[in-house]
DSSP file (Angstrom, degrees, kcal/mol; ACC not computed):
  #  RESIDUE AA STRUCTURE BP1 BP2  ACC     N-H-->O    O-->H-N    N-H-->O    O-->H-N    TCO  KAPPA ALPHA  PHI   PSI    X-CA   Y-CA   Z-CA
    1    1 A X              0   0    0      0, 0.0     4,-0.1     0, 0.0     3,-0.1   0.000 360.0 360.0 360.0 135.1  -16.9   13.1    3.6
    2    2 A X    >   -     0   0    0      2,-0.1     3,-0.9     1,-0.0     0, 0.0  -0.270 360.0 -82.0 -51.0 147.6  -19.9   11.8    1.8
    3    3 A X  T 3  S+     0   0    0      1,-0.2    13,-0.2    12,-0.0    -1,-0.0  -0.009 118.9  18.2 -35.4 163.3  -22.8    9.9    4.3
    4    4 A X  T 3  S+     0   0    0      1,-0.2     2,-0.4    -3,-0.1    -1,-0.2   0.590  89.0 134.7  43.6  23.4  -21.6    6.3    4.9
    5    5 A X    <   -     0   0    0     -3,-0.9     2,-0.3    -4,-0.1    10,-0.2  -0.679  39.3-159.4 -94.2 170.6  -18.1    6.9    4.0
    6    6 A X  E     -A   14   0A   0      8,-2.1     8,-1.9    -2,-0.4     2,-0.3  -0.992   9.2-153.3-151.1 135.7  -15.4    5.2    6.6
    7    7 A X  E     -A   13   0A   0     -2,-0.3     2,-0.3     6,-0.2     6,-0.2  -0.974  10.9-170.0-125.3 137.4  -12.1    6.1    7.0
    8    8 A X  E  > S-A   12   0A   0      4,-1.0     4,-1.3    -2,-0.3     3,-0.1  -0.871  70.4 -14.4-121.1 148.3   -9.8    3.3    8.4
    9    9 A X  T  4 S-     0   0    0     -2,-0.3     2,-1.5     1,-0.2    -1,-0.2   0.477 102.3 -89.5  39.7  17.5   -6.4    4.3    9.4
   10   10 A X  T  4 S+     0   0    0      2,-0.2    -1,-0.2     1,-0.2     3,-0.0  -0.093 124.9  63.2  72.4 -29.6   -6.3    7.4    8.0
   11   11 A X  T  4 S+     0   0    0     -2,-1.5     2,-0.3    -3,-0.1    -1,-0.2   0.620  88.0  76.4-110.1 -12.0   -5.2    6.6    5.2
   12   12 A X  E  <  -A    8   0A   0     -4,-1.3    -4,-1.0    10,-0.2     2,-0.4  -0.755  52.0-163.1 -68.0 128.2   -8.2    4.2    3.6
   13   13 A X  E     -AB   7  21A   0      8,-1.4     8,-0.9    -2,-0.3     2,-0.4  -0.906  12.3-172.3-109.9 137.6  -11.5    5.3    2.2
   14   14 A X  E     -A    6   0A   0     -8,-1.9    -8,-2.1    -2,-0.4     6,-0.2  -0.977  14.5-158.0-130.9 144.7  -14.1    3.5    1.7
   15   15 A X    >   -     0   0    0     -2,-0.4     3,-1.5     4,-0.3   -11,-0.1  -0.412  37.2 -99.8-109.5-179.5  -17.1    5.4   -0.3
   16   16 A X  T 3  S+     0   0    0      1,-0.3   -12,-0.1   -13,-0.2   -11,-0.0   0.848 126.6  60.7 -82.5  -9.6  -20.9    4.4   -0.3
   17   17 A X  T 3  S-     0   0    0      2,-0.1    -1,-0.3     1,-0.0     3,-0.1   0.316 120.9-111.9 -76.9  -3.3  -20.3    2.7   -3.7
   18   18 A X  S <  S+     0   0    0     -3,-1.5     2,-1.3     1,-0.2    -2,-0.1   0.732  72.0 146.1  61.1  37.3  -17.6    0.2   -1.8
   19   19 A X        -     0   0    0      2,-0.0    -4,-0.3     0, 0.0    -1,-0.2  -0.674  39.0-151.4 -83.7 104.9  -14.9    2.1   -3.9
   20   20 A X        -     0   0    0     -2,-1.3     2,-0.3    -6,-0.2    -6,-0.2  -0.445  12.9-167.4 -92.4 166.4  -11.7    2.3   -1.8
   21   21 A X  B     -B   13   0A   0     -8,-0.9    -8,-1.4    -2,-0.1     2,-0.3  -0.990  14.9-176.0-144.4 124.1   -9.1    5.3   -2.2
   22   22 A X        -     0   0    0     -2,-0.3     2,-0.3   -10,-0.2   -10,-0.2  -0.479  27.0-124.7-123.0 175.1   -5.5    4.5   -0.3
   23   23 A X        -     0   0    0     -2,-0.3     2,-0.3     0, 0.0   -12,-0.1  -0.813  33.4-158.7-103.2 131.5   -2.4    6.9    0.0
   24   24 A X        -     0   0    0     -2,-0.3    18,-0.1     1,-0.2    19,-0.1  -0.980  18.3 -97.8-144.3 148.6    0.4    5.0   -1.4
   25   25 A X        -     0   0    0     16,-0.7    -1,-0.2    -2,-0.3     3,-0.1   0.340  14.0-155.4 -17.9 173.6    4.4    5.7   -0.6
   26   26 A X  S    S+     0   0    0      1,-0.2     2,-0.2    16,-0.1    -1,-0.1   0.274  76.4  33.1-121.3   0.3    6.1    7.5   -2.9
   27   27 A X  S    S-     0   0    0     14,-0.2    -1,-0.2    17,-0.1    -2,-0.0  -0.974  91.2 -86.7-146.5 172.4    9.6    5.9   -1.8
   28   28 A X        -     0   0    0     -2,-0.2     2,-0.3    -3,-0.1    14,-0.1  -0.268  41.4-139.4 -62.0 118.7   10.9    2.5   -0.4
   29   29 A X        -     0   0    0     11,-0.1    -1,-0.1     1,-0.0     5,-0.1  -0.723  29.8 -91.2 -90.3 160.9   10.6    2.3    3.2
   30   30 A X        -     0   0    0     -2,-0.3     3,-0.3     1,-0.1    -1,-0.0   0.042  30.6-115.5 -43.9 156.7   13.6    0.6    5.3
   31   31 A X  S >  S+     0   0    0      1,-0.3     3,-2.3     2,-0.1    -1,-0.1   0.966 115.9  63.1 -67.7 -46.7   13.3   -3.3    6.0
   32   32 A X  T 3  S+     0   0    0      1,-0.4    -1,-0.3     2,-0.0     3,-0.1   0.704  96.6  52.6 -68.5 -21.4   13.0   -1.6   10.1
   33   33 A X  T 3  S+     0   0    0     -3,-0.3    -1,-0.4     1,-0.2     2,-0.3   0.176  87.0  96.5-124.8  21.3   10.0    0.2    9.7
   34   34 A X    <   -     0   0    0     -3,-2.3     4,-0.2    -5,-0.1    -1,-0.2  -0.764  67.6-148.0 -37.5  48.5    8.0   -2.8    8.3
   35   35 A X    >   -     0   0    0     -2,-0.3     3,-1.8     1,-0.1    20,-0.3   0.336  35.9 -69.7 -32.0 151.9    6.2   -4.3   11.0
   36   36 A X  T 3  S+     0   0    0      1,-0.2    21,-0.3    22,-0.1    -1,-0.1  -0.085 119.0   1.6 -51.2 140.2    5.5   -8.2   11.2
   37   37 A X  T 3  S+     0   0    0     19,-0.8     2,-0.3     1,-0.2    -1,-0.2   0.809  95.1 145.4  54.8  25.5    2.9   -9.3    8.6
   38   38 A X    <   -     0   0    0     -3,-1.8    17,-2.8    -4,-0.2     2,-0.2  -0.624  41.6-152.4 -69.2 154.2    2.5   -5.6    6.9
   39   39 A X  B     -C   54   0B   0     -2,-0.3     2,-0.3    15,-0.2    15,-0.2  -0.567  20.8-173.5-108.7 160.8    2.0   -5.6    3.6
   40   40 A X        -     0   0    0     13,-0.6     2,-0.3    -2,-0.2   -11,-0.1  -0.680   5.2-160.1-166.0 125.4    3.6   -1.5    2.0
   41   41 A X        -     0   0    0     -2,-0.3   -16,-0.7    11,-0.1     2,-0.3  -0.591   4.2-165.2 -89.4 166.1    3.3   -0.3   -1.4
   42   42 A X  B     -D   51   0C   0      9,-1.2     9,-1.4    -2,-0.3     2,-0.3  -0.950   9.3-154.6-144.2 170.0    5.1    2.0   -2.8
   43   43 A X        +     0   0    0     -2,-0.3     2,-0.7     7,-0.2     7,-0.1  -0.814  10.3 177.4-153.6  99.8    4.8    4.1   -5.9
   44   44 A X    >   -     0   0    0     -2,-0.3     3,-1.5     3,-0.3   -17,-0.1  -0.875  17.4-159.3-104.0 126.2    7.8    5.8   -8.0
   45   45 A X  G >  S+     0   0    0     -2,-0.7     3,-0.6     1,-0.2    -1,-0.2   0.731  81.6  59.7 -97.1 -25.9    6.1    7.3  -10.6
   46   46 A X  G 3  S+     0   0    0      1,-0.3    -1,-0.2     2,-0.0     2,-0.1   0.842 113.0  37.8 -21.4 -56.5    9.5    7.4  -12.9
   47   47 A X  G <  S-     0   0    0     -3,-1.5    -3,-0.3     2,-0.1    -1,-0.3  -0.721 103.1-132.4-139.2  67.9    9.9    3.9  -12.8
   48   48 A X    <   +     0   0    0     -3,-0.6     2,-0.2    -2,-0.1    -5,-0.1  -0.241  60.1  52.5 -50.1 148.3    6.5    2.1  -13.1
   49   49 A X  S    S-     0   0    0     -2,-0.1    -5,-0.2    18,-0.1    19,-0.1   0.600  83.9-103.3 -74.9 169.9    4.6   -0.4  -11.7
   50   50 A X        -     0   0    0     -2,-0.2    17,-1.9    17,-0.1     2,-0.5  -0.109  35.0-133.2 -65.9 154.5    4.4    0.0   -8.4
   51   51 A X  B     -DE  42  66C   0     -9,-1.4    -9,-1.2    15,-0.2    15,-0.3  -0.939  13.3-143.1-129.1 138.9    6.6   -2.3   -6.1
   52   52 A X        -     0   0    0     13,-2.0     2,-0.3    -2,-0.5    13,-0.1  -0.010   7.6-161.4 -64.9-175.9    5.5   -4.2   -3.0
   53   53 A X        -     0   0    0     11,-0.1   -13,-0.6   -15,-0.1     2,-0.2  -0.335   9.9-178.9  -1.0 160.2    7.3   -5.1    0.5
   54   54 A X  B     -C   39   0B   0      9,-0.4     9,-1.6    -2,-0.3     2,-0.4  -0.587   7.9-162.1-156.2 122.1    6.0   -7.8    2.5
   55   55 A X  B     -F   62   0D   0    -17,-2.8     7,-0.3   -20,-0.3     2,-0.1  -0.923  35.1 -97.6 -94.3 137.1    7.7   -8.6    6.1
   56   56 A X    >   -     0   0    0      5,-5.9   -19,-0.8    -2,-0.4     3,-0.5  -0.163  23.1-111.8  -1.2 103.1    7.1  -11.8    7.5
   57   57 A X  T 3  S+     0   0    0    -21,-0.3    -1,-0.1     1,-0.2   -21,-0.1   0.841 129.5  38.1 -35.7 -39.2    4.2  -12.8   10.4
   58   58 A X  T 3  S-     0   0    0      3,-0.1    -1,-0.2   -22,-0.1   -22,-0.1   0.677 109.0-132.9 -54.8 -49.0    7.9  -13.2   12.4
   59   59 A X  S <  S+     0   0    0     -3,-0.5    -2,-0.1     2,-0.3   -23,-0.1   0.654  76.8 112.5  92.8  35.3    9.3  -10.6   10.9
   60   60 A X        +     0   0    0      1,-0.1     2,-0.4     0, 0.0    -3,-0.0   0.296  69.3  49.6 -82.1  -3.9   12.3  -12.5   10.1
   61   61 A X        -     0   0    0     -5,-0.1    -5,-5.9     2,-0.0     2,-0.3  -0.978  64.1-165.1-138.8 129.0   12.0  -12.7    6.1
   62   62 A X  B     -F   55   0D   0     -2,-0.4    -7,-0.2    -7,-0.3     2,-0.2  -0.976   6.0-169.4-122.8 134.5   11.3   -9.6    3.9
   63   63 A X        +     0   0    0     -9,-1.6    -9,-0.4    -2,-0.3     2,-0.3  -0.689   8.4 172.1-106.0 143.5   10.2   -9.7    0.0
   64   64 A X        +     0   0    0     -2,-0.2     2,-0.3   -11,-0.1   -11,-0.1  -0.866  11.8 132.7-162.0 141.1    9.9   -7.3   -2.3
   65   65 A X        -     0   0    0     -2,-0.3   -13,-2.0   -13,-0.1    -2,-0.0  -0.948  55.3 -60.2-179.0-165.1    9.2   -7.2   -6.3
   66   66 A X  B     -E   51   0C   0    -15,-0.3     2,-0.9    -2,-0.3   -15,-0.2  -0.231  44.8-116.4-111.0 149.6    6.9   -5.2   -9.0
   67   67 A X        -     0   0    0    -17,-1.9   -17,-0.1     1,-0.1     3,-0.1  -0.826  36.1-126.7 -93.4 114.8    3.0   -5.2   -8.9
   68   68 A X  S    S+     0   0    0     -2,-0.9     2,-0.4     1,-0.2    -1,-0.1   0.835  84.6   4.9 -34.1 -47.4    2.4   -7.2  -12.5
   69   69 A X        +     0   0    0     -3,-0.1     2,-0.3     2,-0.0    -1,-0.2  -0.968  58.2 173.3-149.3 153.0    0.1   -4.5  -13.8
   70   70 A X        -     0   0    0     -2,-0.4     2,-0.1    -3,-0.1   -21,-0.1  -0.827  14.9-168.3-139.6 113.2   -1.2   -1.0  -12.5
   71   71 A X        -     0   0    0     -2,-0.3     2,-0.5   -22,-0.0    -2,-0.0  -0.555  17.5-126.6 -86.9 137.7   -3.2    0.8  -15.0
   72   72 A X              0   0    0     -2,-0.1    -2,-0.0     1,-0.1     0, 0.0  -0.968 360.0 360.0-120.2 150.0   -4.1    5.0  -14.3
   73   73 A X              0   0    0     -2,-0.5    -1,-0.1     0, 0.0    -2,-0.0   0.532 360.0 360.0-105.0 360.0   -7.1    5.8  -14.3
């Protein structure tokens, strides 16, 4: 890793340029494996854009619906 890069969670980068670089799903996880207040993307590459999750801080209410726009670059 370049100097002053930081890896959070393992799957986050951050580079010295404050560009960040994610791993993102490549299928829908189950409502169960959503902790409260996580956020999970997902990505099918088929059937663009990319779709969101969101559980509840309660974790009793889950959302889910299309990211408006995802450009690749």
């Amino acid at each position: 890793m370049a100097k002053g890069t930081k890896t959070l969670n393992s799957a986050i980068q951050v580079d010295d340029s404050k560009n960040m670089f994610f791993v993102i799903n490549p299928t829908e996880p189950a409502d169960a494996d959503i902790g409260p207040g996580q956020w999970v993307f997902w990505l099918d590459a088929s059937t663009p854009p990319g779709t969101i999750k969101i559980k509840s801080r309660n974790g009793a209410v889950v959302v889910s619906g299309d990211v408006a726009s995802l450009s690749v670059v």
